[in-house]
PDB file of N, CA, C and O in Angstrom:
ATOM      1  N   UNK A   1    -116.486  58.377  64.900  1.00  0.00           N
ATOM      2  CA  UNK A   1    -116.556  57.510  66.050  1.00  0.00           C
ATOM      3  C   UNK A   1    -115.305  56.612  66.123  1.00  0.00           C
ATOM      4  O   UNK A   1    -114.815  56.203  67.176  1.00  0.00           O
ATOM      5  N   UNK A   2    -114.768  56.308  64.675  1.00  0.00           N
ATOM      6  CA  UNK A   2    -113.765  55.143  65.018  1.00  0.00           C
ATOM      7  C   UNK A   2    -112.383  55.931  65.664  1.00  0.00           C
ATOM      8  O   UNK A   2    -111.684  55.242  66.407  1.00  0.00           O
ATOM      9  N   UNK A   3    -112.032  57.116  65.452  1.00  0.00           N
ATOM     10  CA  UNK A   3    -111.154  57.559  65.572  1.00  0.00           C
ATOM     11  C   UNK A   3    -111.078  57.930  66.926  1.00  0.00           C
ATOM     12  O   UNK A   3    -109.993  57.808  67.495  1.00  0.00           O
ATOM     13  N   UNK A   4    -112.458  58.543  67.788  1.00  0.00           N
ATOM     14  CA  UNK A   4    -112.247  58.910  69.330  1.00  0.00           C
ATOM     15  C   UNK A   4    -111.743  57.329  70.217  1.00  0.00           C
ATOM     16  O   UNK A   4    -111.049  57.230  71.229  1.00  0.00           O
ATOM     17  N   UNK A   5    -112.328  56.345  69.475  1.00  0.00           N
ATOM     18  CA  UNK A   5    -112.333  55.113  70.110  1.00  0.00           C
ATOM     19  C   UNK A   5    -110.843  54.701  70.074  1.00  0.00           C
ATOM     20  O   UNK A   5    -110.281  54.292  71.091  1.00  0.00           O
ATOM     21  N   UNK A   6    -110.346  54.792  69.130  1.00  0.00           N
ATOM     22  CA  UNK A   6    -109.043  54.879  68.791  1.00  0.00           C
ATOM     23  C   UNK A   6    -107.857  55.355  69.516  1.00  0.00           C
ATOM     24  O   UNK A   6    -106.911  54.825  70.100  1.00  0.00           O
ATOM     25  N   UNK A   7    -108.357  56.859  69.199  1.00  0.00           N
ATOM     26  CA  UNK A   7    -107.591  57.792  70.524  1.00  0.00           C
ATOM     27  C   UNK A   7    -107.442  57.095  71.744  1.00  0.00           C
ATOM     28  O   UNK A   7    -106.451  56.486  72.147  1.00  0.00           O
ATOM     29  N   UNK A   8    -108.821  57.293  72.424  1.00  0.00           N
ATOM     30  CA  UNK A   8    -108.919  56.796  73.698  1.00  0.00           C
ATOM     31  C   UNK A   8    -107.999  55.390  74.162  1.00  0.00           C
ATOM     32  O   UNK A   8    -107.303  55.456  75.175  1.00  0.00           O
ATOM     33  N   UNK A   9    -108.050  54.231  73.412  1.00  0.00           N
ATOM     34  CA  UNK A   9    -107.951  53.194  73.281  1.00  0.00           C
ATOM     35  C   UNK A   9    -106.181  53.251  73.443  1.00  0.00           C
ATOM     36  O   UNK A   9    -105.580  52.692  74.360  1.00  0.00           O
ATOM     37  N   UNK A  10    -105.476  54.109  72.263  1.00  0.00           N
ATOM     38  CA  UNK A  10    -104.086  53.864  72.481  1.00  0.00           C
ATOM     39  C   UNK A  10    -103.465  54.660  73.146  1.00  0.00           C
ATOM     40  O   UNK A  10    -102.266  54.875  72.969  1.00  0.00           O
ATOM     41  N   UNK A  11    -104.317  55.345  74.198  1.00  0.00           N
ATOM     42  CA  UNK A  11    -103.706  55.943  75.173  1.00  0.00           C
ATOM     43  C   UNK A  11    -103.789  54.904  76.422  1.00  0.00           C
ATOM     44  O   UNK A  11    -103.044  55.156  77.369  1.00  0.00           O
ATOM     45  N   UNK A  12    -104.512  53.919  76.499  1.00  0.00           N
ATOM     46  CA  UNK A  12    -104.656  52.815  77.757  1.00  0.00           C
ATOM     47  C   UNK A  12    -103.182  52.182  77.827  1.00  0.00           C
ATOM     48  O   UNK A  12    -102.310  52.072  78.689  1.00  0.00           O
ATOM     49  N   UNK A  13    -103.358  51.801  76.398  1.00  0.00           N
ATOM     50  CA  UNK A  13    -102.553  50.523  76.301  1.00  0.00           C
ATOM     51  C   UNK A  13    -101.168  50.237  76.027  1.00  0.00           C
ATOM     52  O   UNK A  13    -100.775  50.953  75.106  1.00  0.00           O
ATOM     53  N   UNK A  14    -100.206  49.406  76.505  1.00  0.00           N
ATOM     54  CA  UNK A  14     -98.626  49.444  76.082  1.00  0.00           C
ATOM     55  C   UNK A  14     -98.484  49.497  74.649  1.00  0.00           C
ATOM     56  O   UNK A  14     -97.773  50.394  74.196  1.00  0.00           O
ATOM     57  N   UNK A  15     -99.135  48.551  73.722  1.00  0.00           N
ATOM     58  CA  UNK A  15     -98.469  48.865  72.428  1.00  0.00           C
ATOM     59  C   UNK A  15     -99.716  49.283  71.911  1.00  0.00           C
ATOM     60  O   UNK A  15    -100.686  48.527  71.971  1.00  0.00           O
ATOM     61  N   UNK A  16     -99.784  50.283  71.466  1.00  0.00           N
ATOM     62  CA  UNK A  16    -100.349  51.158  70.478  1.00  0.00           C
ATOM     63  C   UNK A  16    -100.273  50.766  68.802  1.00  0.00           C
ATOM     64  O   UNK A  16    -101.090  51.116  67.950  1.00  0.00           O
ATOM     65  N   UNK A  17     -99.647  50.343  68.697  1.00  0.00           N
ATOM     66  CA  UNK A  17     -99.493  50.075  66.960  1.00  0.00           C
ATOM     67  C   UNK A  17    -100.364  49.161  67.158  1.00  0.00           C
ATOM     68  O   UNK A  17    -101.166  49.155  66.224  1.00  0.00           O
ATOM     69  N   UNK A  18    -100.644  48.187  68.129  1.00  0.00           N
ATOM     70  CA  UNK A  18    -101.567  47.005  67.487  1.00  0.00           C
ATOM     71  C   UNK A  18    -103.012  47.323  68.038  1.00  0.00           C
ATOM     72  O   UNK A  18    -103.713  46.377  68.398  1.00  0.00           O
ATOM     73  N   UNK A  19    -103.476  48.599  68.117  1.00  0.00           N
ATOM     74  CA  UNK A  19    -104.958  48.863  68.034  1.00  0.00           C
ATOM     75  C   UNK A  19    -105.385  48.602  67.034  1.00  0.00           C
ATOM     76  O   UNK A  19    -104.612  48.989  66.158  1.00  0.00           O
ATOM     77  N   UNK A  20    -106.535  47.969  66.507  1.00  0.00           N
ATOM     78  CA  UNK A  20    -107.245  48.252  65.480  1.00  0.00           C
ATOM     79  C   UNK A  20    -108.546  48.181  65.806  1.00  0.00           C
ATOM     80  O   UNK A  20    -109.042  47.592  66.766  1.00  0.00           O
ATOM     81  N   UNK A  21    -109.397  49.184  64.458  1.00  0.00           N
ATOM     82  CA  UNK A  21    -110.674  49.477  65.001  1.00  0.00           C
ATOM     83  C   UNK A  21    -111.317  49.651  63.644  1.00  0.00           C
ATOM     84  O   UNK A  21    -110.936  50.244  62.635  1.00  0.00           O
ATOM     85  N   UNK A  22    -112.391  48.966  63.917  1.00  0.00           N
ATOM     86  CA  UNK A  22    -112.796  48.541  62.687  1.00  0.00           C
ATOM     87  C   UNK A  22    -114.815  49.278  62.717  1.00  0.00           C
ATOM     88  O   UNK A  22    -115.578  48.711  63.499  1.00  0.00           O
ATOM     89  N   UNK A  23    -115.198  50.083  62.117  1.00  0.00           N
ATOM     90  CA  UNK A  23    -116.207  50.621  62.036  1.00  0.00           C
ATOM     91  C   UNK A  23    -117.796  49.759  61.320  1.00  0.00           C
ATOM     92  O   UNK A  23    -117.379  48.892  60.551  1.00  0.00           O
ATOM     93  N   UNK A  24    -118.688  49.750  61.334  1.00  0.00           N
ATOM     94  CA  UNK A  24    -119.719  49.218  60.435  1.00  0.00           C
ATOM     95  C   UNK A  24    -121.029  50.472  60.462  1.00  0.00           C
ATOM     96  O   UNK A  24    -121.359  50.690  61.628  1.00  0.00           O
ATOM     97  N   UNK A  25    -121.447  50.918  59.924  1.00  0.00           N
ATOM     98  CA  UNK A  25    -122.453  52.119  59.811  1.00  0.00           C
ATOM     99  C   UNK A  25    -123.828  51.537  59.380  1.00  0.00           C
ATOM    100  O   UNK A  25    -123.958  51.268  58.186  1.00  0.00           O
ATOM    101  N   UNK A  26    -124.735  51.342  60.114  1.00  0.00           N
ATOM    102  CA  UNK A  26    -126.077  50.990  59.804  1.00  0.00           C
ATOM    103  C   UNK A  26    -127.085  52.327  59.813  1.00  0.00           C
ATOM    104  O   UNK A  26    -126.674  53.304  60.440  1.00  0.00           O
ATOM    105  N   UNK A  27    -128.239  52.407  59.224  1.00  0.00           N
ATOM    106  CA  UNK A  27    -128.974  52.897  59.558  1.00  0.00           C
ATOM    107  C   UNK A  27    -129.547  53.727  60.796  1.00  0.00           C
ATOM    108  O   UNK A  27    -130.183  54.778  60.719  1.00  0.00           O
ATOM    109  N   UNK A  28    -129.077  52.815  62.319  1.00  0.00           N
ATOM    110  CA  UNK A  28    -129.802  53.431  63.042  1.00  0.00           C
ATOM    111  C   UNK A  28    -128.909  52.931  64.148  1.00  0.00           C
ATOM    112  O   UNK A  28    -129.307  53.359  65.231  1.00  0.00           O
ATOM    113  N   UNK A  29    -127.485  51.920  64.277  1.00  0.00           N
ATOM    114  CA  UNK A  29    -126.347  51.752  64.680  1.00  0.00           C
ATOM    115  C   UNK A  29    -125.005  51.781  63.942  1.00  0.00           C
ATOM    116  O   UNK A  29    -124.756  51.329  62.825  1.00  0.00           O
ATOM    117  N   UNK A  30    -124.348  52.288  64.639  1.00  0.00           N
ATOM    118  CA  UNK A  30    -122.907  51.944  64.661  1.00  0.00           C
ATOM    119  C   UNK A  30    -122.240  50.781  65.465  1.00  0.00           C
ATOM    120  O   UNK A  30    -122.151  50.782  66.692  1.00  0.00           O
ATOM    121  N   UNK A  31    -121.857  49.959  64.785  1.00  0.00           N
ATOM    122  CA  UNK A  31    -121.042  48.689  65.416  1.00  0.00           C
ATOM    123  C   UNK A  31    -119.266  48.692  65.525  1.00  0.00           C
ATOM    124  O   UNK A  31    -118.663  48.152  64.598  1.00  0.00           O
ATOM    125  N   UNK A  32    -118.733  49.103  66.289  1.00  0.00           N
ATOM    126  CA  UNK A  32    -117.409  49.436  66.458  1.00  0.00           C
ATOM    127  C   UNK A  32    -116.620  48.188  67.063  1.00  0.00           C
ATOM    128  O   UNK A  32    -117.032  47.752  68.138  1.00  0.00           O
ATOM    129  N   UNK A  33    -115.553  47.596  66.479  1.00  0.00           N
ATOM    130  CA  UNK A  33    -114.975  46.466  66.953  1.00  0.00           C
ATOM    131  C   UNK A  33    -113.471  46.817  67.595  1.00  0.00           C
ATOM    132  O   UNK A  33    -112.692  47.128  66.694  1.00  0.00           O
ATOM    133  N   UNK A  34    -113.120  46.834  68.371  1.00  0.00           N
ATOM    134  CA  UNK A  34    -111.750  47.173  68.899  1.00  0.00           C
ATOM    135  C   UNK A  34    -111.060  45.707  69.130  1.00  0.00           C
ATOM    136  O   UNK A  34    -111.456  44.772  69.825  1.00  0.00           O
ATOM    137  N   UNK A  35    -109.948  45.818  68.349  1.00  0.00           N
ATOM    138  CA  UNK A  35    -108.923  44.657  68.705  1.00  0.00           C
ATOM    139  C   UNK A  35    -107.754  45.354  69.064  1.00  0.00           C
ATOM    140  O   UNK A  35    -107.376  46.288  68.357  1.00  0.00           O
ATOM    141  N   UNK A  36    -107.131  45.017  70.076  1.00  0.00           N
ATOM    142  CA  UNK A  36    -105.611  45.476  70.895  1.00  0.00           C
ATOM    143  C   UNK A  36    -104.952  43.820  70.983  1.00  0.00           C
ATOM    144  O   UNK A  36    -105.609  42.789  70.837  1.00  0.00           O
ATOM    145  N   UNK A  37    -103.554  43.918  71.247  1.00  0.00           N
ATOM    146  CA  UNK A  37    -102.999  42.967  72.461  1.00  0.00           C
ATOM    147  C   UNK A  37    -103.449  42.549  73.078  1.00  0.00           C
ATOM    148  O   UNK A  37    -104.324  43.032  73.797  1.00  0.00           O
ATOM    149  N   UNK A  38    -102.779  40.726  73.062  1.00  0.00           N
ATOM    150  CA  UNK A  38    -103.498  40.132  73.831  1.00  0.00           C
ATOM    151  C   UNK A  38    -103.103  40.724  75.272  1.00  0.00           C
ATOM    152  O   UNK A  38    -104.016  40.977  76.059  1.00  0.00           O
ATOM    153  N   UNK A  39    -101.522  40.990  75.703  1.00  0.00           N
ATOM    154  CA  UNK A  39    -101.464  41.828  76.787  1.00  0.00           C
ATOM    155  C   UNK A  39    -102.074  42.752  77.657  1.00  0.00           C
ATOM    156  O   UNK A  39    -102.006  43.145  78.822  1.00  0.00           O
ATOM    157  N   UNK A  40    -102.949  43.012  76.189  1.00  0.00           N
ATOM    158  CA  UNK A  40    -103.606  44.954  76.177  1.00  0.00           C
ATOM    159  C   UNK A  40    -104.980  44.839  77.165  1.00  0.00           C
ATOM    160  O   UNK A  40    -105.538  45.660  77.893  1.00  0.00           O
ATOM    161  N   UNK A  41    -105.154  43.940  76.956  1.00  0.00           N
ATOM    162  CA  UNK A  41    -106.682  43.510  76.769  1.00  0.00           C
ATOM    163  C   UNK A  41    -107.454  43.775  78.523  1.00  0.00           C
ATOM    164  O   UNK A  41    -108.575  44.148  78.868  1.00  0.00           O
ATOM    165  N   UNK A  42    -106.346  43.413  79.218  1.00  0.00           N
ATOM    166  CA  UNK A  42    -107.111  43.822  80.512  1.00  0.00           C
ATOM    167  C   UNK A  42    -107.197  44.909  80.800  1.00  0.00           C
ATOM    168  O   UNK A  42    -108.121  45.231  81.546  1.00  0.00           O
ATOM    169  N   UNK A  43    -106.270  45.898  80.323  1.00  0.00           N
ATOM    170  CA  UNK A  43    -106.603  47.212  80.511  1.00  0.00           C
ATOM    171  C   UNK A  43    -107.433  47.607  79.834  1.00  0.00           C
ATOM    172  O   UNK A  43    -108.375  48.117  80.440  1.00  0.00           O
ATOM    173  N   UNK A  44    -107.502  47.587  78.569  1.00  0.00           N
ATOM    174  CA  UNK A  44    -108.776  48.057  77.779  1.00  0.00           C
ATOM    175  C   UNK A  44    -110.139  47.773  78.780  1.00  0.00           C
ATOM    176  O   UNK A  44    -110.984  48.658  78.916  1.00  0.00           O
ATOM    177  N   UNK A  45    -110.281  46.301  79.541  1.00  0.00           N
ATOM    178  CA  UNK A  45    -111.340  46.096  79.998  1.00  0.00           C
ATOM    179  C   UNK A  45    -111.093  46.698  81.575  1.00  0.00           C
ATOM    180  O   UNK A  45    -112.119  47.210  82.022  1.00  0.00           O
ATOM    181  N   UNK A  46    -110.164  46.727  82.314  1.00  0.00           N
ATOM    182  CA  UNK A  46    -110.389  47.321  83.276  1.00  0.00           C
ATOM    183  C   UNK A  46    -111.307  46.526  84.394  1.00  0.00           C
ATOM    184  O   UNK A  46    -112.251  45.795  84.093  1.00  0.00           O
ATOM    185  N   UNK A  47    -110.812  46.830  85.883  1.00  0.00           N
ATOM    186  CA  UNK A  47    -111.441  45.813  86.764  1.00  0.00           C
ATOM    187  C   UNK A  47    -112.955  46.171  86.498  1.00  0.00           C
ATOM    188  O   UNK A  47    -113.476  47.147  85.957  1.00  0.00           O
ATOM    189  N   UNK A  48    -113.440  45.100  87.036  1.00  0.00           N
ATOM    190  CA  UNK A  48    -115.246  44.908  86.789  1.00  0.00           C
ATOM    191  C   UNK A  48    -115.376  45.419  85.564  1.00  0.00           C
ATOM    192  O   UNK A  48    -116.468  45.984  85.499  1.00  0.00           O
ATOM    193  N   UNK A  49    -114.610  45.513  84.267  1.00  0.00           N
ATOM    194  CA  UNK A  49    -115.259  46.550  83.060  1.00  0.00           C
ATOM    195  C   UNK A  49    -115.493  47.740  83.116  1.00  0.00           C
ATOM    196  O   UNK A  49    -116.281  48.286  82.345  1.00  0.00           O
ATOM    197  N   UNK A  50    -114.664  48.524  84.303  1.00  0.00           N
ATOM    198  CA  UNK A  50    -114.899  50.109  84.706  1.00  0.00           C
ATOM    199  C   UNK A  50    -114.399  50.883  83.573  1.00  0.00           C
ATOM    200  O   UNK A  50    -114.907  52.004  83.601  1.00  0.00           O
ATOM    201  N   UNK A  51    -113.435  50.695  82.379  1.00  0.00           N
ATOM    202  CA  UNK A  51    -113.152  51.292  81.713  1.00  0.00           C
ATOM    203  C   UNK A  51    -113.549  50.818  80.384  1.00  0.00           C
ATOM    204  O   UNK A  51    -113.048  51.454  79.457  1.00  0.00           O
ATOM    205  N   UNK A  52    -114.082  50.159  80.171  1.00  0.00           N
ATOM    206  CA  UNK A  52    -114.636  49.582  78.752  1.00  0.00           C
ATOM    207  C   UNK A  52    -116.131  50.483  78.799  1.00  0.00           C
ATOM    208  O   UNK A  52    -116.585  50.848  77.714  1.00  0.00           O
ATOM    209  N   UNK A  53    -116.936  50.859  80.166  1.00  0.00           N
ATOM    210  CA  UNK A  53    -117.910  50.923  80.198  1.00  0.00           C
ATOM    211  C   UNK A  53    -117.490  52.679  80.490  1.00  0.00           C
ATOM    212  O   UNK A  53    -118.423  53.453  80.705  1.00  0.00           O
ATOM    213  N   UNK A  54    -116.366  53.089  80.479  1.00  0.00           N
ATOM    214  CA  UNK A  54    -116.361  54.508  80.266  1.00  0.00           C
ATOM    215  C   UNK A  54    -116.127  54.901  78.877  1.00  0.00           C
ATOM    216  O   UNK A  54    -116.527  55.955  78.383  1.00  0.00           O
ATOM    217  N   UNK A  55    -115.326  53.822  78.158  1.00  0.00           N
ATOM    218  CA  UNK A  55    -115.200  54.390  76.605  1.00  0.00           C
ATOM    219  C   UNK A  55    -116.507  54.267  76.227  1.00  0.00           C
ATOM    220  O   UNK A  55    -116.843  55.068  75.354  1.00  0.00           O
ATOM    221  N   UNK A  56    -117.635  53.256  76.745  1.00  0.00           N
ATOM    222  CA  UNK A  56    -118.730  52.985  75.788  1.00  0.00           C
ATOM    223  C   UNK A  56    -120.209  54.211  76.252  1.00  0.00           C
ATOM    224  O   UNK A  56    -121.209  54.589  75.642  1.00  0.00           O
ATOM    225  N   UNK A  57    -119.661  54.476  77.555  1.00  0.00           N
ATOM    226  CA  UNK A  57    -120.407  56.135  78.253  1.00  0.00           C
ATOM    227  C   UNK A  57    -120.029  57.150  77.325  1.00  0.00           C
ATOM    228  O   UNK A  57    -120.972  57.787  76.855  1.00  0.00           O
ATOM    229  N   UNK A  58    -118.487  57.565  76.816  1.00  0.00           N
ATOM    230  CA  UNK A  58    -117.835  58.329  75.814  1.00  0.00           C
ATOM    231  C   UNK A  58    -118.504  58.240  74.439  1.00  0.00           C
ATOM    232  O   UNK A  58    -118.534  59.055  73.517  1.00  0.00           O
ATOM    233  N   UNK A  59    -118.828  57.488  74.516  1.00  0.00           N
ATOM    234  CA  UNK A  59    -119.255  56.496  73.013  1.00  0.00           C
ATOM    235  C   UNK A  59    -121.058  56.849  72.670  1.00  0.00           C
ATOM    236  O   UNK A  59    -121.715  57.297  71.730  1.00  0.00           O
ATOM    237  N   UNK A  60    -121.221  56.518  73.567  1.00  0.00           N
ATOM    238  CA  UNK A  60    -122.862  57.316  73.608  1.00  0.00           C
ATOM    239  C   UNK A  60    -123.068  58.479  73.585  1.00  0.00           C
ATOM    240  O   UNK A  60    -124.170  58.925  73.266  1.00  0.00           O
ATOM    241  N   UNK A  61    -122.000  59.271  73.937  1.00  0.00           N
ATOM    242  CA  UNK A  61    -122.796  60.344  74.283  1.00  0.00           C
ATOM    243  C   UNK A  61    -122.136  61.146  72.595  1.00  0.00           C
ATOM    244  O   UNK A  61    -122.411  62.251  72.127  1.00  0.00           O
ATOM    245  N   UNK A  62    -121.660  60.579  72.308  1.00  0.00           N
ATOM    246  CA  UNK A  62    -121.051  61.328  70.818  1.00  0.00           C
ATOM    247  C   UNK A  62    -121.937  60.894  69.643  1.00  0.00           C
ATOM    248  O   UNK A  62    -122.056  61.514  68.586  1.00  0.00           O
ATOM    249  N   UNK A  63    -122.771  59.306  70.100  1.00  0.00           N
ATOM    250  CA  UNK A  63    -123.387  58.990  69.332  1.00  0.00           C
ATOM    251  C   UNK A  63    -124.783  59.895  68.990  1.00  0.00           C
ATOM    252  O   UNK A  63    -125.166  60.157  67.850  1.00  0.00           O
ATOM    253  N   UNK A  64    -125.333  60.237  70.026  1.00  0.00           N
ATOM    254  CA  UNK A  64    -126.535  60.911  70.562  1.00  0.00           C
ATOM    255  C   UNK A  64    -126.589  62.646  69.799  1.00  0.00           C
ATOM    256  O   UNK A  64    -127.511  63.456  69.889  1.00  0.00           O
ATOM    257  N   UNK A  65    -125.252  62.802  69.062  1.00  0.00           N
ATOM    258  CA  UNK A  65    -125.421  63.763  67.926  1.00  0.00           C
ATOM    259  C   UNK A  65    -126.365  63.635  66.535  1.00  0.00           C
ATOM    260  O   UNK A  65    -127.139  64.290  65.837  1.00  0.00           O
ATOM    261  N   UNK A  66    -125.814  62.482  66.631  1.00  0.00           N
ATOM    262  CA  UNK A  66    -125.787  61.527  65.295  1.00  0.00           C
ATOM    263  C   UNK A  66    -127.285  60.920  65.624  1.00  0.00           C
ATOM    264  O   UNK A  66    -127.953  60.706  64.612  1.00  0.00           O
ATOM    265  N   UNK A  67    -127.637  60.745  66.328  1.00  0.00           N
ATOM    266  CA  UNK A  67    -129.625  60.368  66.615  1.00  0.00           C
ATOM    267  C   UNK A  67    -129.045  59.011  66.175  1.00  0.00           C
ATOM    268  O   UNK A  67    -129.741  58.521  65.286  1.00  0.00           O
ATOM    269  N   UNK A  68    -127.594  57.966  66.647  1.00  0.00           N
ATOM    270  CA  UNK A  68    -127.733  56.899  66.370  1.00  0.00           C
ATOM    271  C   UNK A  68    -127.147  55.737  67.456  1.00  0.00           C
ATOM    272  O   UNK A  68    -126.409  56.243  68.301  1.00  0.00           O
ATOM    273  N   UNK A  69    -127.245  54.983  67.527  1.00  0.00           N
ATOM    274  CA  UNK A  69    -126.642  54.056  68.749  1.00  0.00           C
ATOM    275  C   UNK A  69    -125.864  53.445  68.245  1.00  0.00           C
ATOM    276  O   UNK A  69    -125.846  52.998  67.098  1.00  0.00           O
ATOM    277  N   UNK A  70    -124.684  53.316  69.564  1.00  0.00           N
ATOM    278  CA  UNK A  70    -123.397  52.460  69.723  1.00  0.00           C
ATOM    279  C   UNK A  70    -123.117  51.479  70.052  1.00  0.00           C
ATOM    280  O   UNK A  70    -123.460  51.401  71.232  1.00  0.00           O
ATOM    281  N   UNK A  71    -122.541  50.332  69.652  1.00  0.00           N
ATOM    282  CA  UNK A  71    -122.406  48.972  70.023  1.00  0.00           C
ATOM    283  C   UNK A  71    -120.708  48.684  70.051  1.00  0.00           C
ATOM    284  O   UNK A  71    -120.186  48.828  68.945  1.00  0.00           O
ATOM    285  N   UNK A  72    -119.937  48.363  70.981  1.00  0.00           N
ATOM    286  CA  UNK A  72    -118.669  48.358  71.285  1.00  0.00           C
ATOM    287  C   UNK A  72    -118.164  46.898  71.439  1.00  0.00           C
ATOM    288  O   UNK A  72    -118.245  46.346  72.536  1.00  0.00           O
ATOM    289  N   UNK A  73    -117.702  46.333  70.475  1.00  0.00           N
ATOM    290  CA  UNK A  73    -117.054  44.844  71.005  1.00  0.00           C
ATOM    291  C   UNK A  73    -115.447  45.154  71.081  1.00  0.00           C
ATOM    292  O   UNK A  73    -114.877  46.146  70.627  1.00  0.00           O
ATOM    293  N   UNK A  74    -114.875  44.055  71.766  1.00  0.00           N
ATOM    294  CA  UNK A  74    -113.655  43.766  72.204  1.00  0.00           C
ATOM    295  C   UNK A  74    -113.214  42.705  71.979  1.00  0.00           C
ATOM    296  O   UNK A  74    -113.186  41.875  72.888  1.00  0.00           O
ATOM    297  N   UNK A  75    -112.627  42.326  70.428  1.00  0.00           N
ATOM    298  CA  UNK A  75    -111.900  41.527  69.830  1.00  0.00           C
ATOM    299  C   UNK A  75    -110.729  40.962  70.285  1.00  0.00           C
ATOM    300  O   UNK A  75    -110.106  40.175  69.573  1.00  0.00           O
TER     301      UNK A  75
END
């Protein structure tokens, strides 16, 4: 999971080196933290959240292998 988020993520954004993505594995969630640029940051979120809420559509549906749920913050 951390790595599609990843992908996805430093393809939005101008600087790429300063993605980071930080994973937590529970039982029955995954908690994924994405920190970019402060620059970065509106694109990551995208007007109204149209693209935060497509990585986190992306994000579900990969989770839903795994019989586990996704939780996406934006550091």
């Amino acid at each position: 999971m951390k790595e599609l988020i990843e992908c996805i993520a430093k393809a939005l954004v101008d600087h790429p080196e300063a993605v980071h993505v930080t994973e937590t594995v529970d039982e029955q969630m995954i908690t994924v933290a994405l920190s970019v640029d402060a620059e970065d940051k509106g694109k990551v979120i995208g007007k109204q959240g149209r693209i935060v809420k497509a990585i986190r559509s992306v994000a579900y549906a990969a989770a839903t292998n795994q019989n586990k749920r996704v939780r996406i913050d934006i550091v």
